[in-house]
N, C-alpha and C positions, 0 to 999 in steps of 0.2 A: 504494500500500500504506500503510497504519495502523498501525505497530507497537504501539500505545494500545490499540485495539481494532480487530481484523481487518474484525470488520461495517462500521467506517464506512469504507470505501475510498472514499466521493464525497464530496462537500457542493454543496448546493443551486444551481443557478443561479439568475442574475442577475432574473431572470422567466424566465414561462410562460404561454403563451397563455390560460390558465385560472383564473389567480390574478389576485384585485386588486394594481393597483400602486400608486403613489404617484409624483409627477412631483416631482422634486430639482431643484437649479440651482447648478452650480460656474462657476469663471472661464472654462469650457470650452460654455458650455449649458445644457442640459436634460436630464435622462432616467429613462428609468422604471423605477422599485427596486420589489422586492416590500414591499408595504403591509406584510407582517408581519413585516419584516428587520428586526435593530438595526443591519446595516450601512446605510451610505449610498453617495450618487453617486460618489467616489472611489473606494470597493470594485466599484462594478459596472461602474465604466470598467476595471477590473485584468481580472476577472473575465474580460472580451471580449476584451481585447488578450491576455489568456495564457493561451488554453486548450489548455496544451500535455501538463500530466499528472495524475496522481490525487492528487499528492502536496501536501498543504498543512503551513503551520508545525506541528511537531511540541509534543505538550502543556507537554512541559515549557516551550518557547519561549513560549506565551501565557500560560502563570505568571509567566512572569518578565516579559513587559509589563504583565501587570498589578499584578504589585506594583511594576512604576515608575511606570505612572499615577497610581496609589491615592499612591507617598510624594508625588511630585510635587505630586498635590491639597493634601495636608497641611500641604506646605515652602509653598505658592504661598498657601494660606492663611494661613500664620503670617506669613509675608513682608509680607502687607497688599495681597495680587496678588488674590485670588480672593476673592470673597464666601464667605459663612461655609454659607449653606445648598446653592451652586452647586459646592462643597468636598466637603460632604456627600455629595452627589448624586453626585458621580464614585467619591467614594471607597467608597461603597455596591455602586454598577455595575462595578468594579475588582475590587472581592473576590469578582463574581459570576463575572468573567471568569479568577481566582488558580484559583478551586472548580471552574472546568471546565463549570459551568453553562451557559455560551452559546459551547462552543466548535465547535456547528455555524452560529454565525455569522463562521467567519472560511473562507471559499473561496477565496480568493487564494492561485495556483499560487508552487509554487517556483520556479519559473523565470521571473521577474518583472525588475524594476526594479532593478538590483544592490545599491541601497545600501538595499531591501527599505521605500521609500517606500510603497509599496501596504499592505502587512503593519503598518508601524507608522500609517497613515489607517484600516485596516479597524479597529485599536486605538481611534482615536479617537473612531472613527463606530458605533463600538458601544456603547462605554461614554458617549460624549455621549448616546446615544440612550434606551438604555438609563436614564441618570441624570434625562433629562428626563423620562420614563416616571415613574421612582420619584417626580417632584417635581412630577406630577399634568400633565405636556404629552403633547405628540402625539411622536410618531418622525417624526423628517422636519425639525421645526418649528425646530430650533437653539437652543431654550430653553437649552442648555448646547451651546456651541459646539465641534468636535471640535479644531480649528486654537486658535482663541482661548483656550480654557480647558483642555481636557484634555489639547494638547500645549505650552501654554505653558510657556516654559523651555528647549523641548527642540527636537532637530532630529531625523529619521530618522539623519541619520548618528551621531549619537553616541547614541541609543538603541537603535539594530538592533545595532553590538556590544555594549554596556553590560550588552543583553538576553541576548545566545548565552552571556557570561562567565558570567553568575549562573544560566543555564542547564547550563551544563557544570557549574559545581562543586559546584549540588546535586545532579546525576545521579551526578559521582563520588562525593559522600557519602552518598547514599541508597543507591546500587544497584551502582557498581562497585568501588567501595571494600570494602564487606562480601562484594561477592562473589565477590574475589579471595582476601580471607582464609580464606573458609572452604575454597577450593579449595586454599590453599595448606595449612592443614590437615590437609586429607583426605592429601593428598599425604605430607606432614610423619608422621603417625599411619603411612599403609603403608609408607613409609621405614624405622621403628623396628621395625615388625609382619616387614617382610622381612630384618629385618640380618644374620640369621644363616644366611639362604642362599646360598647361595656359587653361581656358573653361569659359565659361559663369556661374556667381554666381546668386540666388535664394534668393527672400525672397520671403515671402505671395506665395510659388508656384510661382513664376513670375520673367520674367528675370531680373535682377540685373548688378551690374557691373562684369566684369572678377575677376576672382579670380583662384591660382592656383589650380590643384588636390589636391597637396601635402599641402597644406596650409588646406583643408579641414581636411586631415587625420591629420595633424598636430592637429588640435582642438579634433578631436577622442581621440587621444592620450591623450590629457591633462586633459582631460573629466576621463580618468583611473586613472591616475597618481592623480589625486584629491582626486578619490573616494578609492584609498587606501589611500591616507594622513587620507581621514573621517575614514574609519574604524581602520585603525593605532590608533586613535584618542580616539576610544571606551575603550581602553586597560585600561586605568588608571579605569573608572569605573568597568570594568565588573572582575580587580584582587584582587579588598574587597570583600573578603571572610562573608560572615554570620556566619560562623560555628564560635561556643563557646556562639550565642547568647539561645541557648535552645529551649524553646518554647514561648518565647514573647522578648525575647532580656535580658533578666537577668542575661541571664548565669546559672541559676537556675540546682542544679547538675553535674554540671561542673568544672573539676579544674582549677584554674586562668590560668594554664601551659600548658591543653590539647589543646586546640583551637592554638595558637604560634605554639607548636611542630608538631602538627598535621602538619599546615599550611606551615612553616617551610621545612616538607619532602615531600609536595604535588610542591611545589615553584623548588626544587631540582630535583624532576621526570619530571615534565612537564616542565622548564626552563622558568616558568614565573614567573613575580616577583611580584606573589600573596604577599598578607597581608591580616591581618584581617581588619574587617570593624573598621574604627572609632567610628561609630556610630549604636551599630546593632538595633537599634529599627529601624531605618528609614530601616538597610539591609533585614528585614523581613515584616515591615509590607508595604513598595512599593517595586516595581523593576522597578525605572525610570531608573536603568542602562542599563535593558535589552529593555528597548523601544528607549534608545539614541544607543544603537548598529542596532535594528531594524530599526531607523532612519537613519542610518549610509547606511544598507544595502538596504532599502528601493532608496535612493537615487544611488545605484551605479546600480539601478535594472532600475531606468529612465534611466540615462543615456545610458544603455546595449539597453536599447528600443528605442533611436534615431537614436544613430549610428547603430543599425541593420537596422531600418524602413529607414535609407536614403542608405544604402548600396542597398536595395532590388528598390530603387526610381532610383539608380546609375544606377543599372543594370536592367530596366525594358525593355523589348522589347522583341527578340534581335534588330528588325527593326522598330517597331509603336512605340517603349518606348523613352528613355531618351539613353541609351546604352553606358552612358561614362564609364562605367567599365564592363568587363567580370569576374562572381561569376563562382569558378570552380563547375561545372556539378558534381551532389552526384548520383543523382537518378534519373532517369524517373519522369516526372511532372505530368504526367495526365494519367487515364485509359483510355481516348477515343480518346484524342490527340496526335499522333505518334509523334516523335522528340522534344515534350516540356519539360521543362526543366523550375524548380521551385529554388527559392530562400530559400529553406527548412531551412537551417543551421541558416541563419537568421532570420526567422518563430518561430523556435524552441526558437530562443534567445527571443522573443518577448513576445511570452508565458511563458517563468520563468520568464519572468521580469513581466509579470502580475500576476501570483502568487505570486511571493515577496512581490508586492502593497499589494494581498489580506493579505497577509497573517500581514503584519506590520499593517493594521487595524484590528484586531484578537489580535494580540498583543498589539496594543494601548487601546484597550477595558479591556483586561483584565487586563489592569496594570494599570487601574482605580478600580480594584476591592480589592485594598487594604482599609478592614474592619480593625480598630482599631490597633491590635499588626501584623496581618499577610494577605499576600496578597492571595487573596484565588481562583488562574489561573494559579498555577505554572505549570503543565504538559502540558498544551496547549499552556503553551507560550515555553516552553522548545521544544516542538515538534515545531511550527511553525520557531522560531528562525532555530534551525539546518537544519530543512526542507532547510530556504532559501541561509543559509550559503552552503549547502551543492549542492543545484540547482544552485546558483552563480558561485561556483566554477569549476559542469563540464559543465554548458551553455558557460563559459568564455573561459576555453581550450578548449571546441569541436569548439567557434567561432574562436578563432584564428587558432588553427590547420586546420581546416574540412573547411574553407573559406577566413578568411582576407589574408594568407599567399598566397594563390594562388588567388587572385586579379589582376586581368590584364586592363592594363586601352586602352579603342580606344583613341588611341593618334587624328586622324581623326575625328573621330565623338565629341570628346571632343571642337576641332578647329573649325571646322564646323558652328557652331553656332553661335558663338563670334560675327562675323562683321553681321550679322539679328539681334543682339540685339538691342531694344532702348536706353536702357539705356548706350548704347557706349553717347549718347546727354551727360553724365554726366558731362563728361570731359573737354566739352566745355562752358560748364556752369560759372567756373572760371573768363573767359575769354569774353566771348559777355551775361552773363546774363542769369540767370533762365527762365526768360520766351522765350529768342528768343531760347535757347536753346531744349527749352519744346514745341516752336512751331515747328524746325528741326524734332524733334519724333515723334509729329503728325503729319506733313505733308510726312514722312517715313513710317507711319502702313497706312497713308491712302492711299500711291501710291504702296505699297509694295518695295519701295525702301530702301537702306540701310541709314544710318546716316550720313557715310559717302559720299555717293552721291548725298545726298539731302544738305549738306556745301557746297561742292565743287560747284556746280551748284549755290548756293546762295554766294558763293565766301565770306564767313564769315569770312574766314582768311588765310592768304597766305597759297598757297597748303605744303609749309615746313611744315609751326607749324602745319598745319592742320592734316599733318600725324606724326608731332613728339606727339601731343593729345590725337588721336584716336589708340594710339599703346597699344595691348592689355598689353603686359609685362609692360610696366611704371603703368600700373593702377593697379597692384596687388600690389604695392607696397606703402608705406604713403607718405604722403604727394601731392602738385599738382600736377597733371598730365601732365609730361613735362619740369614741371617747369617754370619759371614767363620768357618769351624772356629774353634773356640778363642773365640769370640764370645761376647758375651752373647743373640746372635741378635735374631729380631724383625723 
């Protein structure tokens, strides 16, 4: 699956019995690439050894390799590393790969080479290729070397994370950042829209004391507002960068300078205030960073699944259910039931929030698989992370646009309830005592009369207080209900 665009569920193979090829040569051999690929021989060795599923690096991911190639060429330039037009040339082919321009040259499965060697060479061998291309060579020919010059500096391991971080934290400020606001919003606006309706509260499923509408969506609300604070929260880990650490955190080929400026002009494109890692051994060989943002996301994926699962509990009926709020109408509910009408928007919300669970156990696994110098899950954790950043983000605005905003509440059917509750006895509890209190409520469920008529009749307390007690509005608010006689009440 393509969450980018649904159409491209494949990418090309390696050849075809039909297509010209081109005959490559690595430390391994020979073999034949499709003549019109910008990938090369190291991509079409991946290609064969892992054709395990549909899924390749997701967009944002070869964004963010390509603006590490592209700084890399610049820093490697200015360093006195790289020729000035060989510079050029990557950094031209980099921006082509930033734009999405050639990102059906990158085929390499997710389920590769853990520390996503393959993904960061298909990086190499496209833009080398590519660059030679622009600077008047063949594809194939090395004019611009994919090892020598476009990964100079760097290693897969401290670039495949360097890459997921800068990938995550513009997805959360692109897309789940804004679109938790406006859900919190939406939420926030029917909070204040309901406050003045008063209904019967639930706990264990069972009636409760009153509590307002709006008091509930008010909790909705805060429940958002949290769960951005958490992922706000992720930010400081997921802006220490790896890169400069090489291939165990040494630094090893590396100028003390590349890794800063690189980082530097990455911090300036993307407006986040990346730095290198303090410590890159811990940056390469765990990613507790990325299990504390998957932690992050994990939790705002519950919360997405109560407040939907009680929205769908709100609006269950329209006549056998609960029915205190009307969910706007999407779609037809049923094939065989005319006029039903399903709680879908909320449904939908419920299922990405269970894949975000799945998916944060997938990611907590693999971020137990850091061996010795390097963690060896990076592409599976890079896909499931964006996966859910990315499901968060339009599960969150399709809820609030496509359903909380058009919520309408049965003012009626909300009121309705309130004085059949038991639990109205709470109120009086204060006042004459838990247990006489708790015998008023069973001797109410067992004659089917109300709480109130079963006081009155028992004359428990002058009929004044008896209804300044039993008033639903005083009960939604703290403190005693009523207030103590003689009180200033409230």
């Amino acid at each position: 699956m393509n969450l980018d665009d649904p159409k491209k569920t494949t990418r090309p193979a390696t050849s075809r019995s039909h297509e010209a090829t081109r005959t490559e040569r690595d430390t391994m051999g020979e073999l034949q690439v499709p003549a019109a690929a910008y990938y090369g021989i190291q991509t079409a060795r991946a290609v064969e050894n892992f054709p395990i599923s549909a899924l390749r690096l997701p967009r944002p991911m070869l964004r963010a390799l390509g603006m590490i190639k592209r700084a890399a060429a610049q820093v490697n330039e200015d360093l006195g590393f790289l020729d000035p037009k060989l510079a050029q040339g990557i950094r031209a082919a980099a921006q082509e790969v930033i734009e999405g321009r050639l990102d059906e040259q990158f085929p390499v499965d997710i389920f590769q080479t853990g520390s996503g060697t393959s993904s960061n060479m298909n990086a190499n061998e496209v833009i080398a290729n590519r660059a030679a291309e622009l600077l008047g060579g063949a594809r194939g020919a090395k004019i611009v070397h994919p090892n020598d010059h476009v990964n100079l500096g760097q290693s897969s391991n401290d670039v495949l994370p360097t890459a997921i971080h800068i990938a995550a934290l513009e997805e959360i400020d692109h897309h789940l950042l804004p679109a938790l606001s406006h859900l919190e919003r939406a939420l926030g606006a029917k909070a204040k829209e309901f406050d003045g309706i008063v209904k019967i509260g639930r706990t264990h499923l069972q009636d409760a004391t009153p509590i307002r509408l709006g008091q509930e969506f008010s909790g909705y609300a805060r429940q958002i507002e949290l769960g951005i604070s958490r992922v706000q929260r992720t930010r400081g880990s997921l802006e220490e960068l790896a890169l400069g650490g090489t291939a165990v955190g040494t630094g090893l080929n590396a100028h003390p300078e590349f890794a800063p400026r690189v980082i530097a002009l990455l911090a300036k494109e993307t407006g986040c205030a990346l730095k290198e890692a303090q410590n890159h051994f811990e940056a390469q060989a765990a990613q507790d960073s990325l299990i504390e943002a998957s932690g992050a996301l994990k939790t705002v994926a519950v919360s997405l699944m109560k407040i939907a699962n009680d929205i769908r509990w709100m609006g269950s009926g329209p006549r056998c259910g609960i029915g205190e709020i009307i969910v706007p109408a999407t779609q037809p509910g049923s094939s065989i039931m005319p006029g039903k009408v399903n709680p879908v928007i909320a449904e939908s919300v419920m299922m990405v929030a269970a894949q975000v669970i799945g998916n944060d156990v997938a990611i907590t696994v693999a971020g137990q698989a850091g061996n010795f110098e390097l963690l060896v899950m990076l592409p599976v954790m890079a896909h499931n992370l964006l996966e859910s950043i990315l499901l968060l983000s339009r599960a969150s605005e399709n809820f609030a646009r496509r359903c909380i905003e058009g919520i309408e509440a049965d003012r009626e059917r909300c009121q309705a309830t309130i004085e059949e509750s038991l639990a109205m006895c709470t109120a009086l509890a204060p006042e004459i005592g838990y247990d006489a209190a708790a015998e008023i409520a069973k001797e109410a469920h067992k004659t089917g009369k109300t709480v109130r008529e079963v006081a009155e009749a028992k004359k428990v307390l002058p009929a004044d207080r008896l209804k300044e007690l039993l008033d639903p509005w005083r009960m939604t608010e703290p403190g005693l209900a009523g207030g103590k006689p003689g009180s200033a009440g409230g």
